[in-house]
C-alpha positions as CSV (number, residue, x, y, z in Angstrom):
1,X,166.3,63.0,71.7
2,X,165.8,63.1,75.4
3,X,163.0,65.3,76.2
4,X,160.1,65.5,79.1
5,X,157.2,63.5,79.2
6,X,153.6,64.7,78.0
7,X,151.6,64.6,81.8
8,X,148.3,64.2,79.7
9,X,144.8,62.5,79.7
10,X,141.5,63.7,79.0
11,X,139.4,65.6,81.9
12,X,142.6,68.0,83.1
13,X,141.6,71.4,84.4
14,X,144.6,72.9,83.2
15,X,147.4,71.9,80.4
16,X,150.6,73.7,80.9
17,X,152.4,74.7,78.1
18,X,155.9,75.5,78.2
19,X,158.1,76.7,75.7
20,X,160.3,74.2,75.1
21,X,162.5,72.1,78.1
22,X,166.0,73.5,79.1
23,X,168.8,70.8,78.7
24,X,168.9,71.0,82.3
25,X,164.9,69.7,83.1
26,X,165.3,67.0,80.1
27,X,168.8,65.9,82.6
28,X,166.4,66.1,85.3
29,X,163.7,64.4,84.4
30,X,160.9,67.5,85.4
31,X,159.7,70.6,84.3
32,X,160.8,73.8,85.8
33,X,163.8,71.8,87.6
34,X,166.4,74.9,87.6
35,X,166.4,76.5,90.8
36,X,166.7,80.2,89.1
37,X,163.1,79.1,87.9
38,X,160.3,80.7,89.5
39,X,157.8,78.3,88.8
40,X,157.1,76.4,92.0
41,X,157.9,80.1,94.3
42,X,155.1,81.4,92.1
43,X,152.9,78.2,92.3
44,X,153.1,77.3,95.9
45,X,152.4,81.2,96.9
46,X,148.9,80.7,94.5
47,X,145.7,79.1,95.0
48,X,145.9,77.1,92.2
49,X,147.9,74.3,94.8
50,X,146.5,73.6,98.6
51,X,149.8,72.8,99.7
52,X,153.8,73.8,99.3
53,X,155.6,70.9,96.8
54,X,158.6,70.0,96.1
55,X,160.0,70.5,93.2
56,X,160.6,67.3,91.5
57,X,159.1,64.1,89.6
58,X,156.7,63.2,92.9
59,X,155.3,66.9,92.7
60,X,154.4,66.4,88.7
61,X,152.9,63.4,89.1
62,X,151.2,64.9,92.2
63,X,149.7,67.9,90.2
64,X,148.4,66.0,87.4
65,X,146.8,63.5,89.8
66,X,145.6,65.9,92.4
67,X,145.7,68.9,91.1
68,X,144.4,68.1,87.4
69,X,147.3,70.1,85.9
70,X,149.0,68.4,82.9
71,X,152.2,69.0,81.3
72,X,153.8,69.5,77.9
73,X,155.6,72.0,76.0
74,X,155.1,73.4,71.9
75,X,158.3,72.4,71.3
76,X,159.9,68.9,72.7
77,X,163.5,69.7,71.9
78,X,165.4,70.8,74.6
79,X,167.6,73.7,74.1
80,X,169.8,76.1,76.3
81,X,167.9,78.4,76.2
82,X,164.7,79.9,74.2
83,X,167.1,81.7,71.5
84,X,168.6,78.4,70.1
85,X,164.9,77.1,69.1
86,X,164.5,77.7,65.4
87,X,161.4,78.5,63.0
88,X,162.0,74.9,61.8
89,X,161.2,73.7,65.3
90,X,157.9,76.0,65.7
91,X,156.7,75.1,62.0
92,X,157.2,71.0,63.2
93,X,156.2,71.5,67.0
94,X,153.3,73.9,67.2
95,X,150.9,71.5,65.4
96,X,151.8,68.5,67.8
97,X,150.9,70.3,70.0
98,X,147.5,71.4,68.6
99,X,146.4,67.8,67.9
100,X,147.5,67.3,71.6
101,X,145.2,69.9,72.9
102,X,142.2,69.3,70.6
103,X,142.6,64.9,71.7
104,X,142.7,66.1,75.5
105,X,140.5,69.2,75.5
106,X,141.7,70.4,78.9
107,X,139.7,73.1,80.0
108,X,142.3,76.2,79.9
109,X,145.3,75.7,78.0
110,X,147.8,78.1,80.1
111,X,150.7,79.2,77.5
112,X,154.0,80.3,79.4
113,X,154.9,83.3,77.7
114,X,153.6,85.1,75.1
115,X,156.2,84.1,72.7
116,X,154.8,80.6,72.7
117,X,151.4,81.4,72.4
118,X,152.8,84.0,69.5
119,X,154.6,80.8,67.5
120,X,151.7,78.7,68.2
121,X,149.4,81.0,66.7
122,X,151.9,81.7,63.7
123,X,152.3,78.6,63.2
124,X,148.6,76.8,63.6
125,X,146.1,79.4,62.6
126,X,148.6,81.6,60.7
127,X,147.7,84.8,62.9
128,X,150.3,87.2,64.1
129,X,148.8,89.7,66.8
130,X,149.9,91.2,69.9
131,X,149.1,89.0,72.9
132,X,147.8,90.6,76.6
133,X,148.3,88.7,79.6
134,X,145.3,86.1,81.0
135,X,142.7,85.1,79.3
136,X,142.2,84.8,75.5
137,X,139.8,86.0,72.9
138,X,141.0,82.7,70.7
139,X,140.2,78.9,72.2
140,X,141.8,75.7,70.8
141,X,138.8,73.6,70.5
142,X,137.1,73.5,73.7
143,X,140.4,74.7,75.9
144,X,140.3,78.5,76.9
145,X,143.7,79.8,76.7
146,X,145.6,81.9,79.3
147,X,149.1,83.4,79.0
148,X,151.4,84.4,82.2
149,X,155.1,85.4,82.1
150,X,157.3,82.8,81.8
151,X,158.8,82.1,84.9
152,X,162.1,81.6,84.0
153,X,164.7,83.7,85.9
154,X,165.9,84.9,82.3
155,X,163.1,86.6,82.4
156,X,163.5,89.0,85.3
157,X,160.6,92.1,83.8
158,X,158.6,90.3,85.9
159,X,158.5,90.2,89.7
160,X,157.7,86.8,91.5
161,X,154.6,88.7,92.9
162,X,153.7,89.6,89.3
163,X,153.8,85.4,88.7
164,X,151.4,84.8,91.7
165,X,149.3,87.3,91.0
166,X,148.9,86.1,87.3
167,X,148.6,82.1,89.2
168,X,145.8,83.4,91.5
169,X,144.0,85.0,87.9
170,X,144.5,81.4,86.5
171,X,142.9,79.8,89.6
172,X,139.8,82.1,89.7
173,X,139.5,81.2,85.7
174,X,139.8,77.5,86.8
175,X,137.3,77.8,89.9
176,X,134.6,79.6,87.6
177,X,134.8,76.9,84.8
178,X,134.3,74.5,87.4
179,X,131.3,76.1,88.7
180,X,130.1,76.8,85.3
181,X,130.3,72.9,84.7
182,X,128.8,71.8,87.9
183,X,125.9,74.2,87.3
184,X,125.2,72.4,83.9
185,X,125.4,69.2,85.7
């Protein structure tokens, strides 16, 4: 199965958490790679970058480096789309993923969408509830967690302005954890 690679390593500010990765991104090679996508609009219009990337490998690699952003998704199997991933694939995926979290223990876990922090929850702590947008009652270990709209141009409820906005939130969360570290220093 060609998939995307886990950008991961302890000490990361912030793990992203995709879905899953479209065909397209696995062909690729990088996450968010469809131009419909509104990840990198949103994420070079936020604070949680200093500078406009490109999209593309150099700009990952970048992030995680720079930026302290890692990558990974709760489900590695790349699909067409978000309706072709099956229960089976949650029930296997979701607690990779958890074990991934708890090794790395980024400080905010950021879930796009709430239907993957809804199958991660279903399928790790057995919880079904409704999900609000930003930050999260429920940590996974010693990761907050924070949910924005998926960016995906499928999903066009939300407005690009609605994604920055929800970015900038993300930012503030990561800025104030920093502090909050640095103070205990």
């Amino acid at each position: 199965m060609k998939t995307l690679p886990d950008y991961l390593r302890e000490g990361l500010d912030i793990v992203s958490v995709g879905l899953n990765p479209s065909v397209y991104s696995a062909g690729r090679g990088f996450y968010f790679a469809r131009g419909q996508n509104r990840f990198w609009r949103a994420l070079n219009a936020s604070k949680l970058v200093r500078r406009t990337l490109t999209p593309g490998n150099a700009a990952i690699k970048e992030l995680f480096r720079d930026h302290s952003i890692g990558f990974t998704d709760l489900v590695k199997r790349p699909s067409a789309g978000a309706g072709d991933l099956t229960p089976a694939d949650f029930k296997h995926w979701a607690p990779v993923l958890h074990e991934k979290l708890l090794r790395y223990a980024p400080r905010i876990a950021w879930f796009h969408g709430k239907v993957a922090y809804q199958n991660y929850l279903r399928h790790v702590e057995a919880v079904r509830e409704e999900i609000e947008w930003g930050e999260q009652p429920r940590t996974i270990g010693k990761s907050c967690v924070f949910v924005t709209p998926n960016p995906s141009g499928a999903n066009a409820t939300f407005a690009l302005a609605d994604l920055i906005a929800a970015y900038d939130e993300l930012a503030r969360l990561r800025d104030r954890l920093t502090l909050a570290k640095k103070g205990r220093s």
